[in-house]
N, C-alpha and C positions, 0 to 999 in steps of 0.2 A: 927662288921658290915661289910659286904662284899661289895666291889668296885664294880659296874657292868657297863662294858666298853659299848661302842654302839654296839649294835645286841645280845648283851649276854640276855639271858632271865634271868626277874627278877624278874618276879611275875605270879601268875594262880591262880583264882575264876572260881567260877560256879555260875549257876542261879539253884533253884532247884525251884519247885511248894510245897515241904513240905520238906522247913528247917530242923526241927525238925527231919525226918528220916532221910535227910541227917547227921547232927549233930551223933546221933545214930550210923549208918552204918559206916562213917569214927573215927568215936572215937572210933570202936572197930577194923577195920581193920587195921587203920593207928596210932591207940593211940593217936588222937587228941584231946585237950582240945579247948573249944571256948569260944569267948570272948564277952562283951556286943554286941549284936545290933545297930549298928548306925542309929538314925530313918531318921536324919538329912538327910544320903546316901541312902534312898533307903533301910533299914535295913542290910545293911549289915554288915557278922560279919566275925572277922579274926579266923583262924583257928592255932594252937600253937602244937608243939611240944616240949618239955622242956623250956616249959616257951617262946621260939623264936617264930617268927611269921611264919609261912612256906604255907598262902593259905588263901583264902578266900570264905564264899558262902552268899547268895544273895536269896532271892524272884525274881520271873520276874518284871519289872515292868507293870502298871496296865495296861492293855489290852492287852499287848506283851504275844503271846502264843507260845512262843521258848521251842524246848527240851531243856532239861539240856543237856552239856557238860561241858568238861573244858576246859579255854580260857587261853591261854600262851602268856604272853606281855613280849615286848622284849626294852633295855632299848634303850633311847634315848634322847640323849642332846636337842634336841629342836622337839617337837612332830607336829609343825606346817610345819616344814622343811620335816621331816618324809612322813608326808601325801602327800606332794607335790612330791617327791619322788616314793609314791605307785603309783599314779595317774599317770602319767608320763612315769610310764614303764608296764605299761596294769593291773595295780591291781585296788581295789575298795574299797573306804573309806565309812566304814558302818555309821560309829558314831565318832563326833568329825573334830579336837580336842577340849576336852570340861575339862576345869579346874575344878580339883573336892577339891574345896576349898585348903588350906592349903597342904594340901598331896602332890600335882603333877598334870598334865596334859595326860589324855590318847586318842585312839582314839582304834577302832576296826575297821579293814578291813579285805580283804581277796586278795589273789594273783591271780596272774592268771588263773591257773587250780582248783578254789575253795576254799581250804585250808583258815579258817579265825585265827586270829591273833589279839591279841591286841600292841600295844605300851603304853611304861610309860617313861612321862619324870617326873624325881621322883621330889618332894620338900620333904618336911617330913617326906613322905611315902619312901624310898629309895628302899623295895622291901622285897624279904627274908634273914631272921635274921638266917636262918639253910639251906643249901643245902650237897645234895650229901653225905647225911645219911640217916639209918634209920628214918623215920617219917616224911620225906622230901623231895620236890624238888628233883628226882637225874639225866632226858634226857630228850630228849623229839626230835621226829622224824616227817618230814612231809610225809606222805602217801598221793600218785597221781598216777594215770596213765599217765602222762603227765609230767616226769621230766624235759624235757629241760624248759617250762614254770616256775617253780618254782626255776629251775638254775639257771636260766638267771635274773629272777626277783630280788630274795636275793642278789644276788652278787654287783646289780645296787644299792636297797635301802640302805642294810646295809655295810657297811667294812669288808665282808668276804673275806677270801680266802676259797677255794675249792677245796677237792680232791677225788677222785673217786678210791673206795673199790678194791683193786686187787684181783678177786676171788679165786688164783692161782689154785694148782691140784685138792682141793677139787669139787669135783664132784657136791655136793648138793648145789655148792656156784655159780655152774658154769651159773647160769641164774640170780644170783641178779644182779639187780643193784640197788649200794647202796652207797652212797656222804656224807661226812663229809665237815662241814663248819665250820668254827676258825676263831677268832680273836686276833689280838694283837701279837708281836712277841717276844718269839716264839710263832707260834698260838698255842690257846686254842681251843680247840674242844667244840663246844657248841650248834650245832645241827643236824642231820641226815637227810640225806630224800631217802626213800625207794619206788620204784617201786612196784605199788600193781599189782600183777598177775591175774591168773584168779582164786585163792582161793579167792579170796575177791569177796563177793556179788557183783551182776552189780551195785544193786539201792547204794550200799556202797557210800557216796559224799568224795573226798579230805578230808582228817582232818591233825589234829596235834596230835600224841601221846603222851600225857605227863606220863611218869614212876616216880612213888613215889617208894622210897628205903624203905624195910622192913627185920627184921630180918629173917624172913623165909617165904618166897617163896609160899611152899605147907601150911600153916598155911593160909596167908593170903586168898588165895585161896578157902581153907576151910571156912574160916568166911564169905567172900564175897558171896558163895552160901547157907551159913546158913539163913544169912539177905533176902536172892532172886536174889541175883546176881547172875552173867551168867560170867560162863570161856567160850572164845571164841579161846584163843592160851596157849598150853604152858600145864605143866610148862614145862620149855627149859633151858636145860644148856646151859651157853656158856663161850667165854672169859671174859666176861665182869660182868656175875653172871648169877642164874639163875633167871628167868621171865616169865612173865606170863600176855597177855593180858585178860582182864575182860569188865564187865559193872555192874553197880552199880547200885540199883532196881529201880532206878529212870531213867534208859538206859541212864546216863553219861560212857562215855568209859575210861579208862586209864588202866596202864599196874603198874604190882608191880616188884621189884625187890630185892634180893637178893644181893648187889655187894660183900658179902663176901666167895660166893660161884664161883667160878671161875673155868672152863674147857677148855681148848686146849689155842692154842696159838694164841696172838692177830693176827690179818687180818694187811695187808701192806697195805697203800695207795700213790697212785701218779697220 
């Protein structure tokens, strides 16, 4: 069972309007198996990877007419404190915090420049049973035009430290900007946030990118437009594997990853 320290992410569901082809589309892209329904919650059901728990997805609830994405909760010793926290330093607490029986405490907000987010302060639930493998959990990056807002905010709520990408000679690097956030010492690297330029749509809003790790890359890619998914980046080698941003026919976004395919040398930060 994995320790998840404060800011670290520890869990991500989606709401889908039809279950069912959700369930379908990720059990053949992600090789996930799923588990009863809890009617009790809102029917929702966890999603498994070798038997581990690694996700979850959800019905809307009734009259809420939300797309589907996926929501990335970050852990947190006391989810009341958390909130207080968002509020305080210009973000916005959507829902909560609202104890979901037995499991833990979560809330859903969003930061300054848009980007929404969940928090889990875990009881039961402590979060995922698999990360940073195929079939699971493996980043997850904030995209904004608006970095100093989401710099400034993370740094205040969670116990990060923060450092910023050195794009040295590389040419094609020479415009990102791009931040890594760690905790714990030594830090642990546990989220990104990237500068959306002018490839990204105008009407694009702030999100969170969550990357599920998969044994192959171009496979999954394939399957995802098999079902009616949409490649939107990629596939892309890098230091880190190769990847590939999508959307799932249900237009949930997320990105797939390869980590065992690895190209050039990692980037320097300070």
């Amino acid at each position: 069972m994995h320790e998840f320290p404060e800011g670290a992410p520890c869990w991500v569901d989606a709401m889908f309007s039809d279950v069912e082809g959700a369930k379908t589309f990720y059990g053949d892209v992600l090789g996930w198996t799923f588990g009863e329904s809890s009617s009790e919650y809102g029917n929702y059901t966890q999603a498994y990877s070798d038997g581990q728990a690694v996700a979850a997805v959800v019905p809307p609830m009734p009259g809420v007419d939300a797309p589907s994405q996926w929501c990335l909760y970050f852990a947190s010793p006391d989810a009341a404190a958390t909130a207080g926290k968002v509020t305080a330093n210009g973000g916005e607490v959507l829902m909560g915090p609202m104890q979901v029986g037995a499991f833990g405490t979560m809330l859903i907000a969003k930061e300054p420049s848009g980007a929404v987010f969940g928090v889990w302060q875990p009881g039961e639930h402590k979060g995922f049973e698999k990360m940073g493998e195929a079939g699971s959990y493996a980043w997850a990056e904030v995209f904004t035009r608006e970095p100093a807002k989401p710099d400034a905010f993370l740094t205040k709520v969670f116990p990060y430290a923060a450092e910023q990408m050195d794009p040295g000679d590389d040419p094609e690097m020479a415009d990102m900007d791009f931040k890594v956030f760690s905790v714990g010492a030594p830090g642990r690297p546990v989220l990104g946030r990237m500068k959306m330029d002018d490839d990204f749509p105008p009407e694009l809003p702030p999100y969170i990118q969550v990357y599920f790790g998969v044994p192959d890359c171009d496979e999954a890619v394939s399957k995802t437009q098999k079902h009616g998914g949409k490649l939107h980046f990629g596939p892309m080698d890098s230091p880190f594997g190769r990847f590939a941003a999508v959307t799932d026919p249900q237009g949930a976004a997320f990105a797939v990853i390869d980590m065992s395919t690895t190209v050039g040398e990692m980037p320097t930060f300070g």
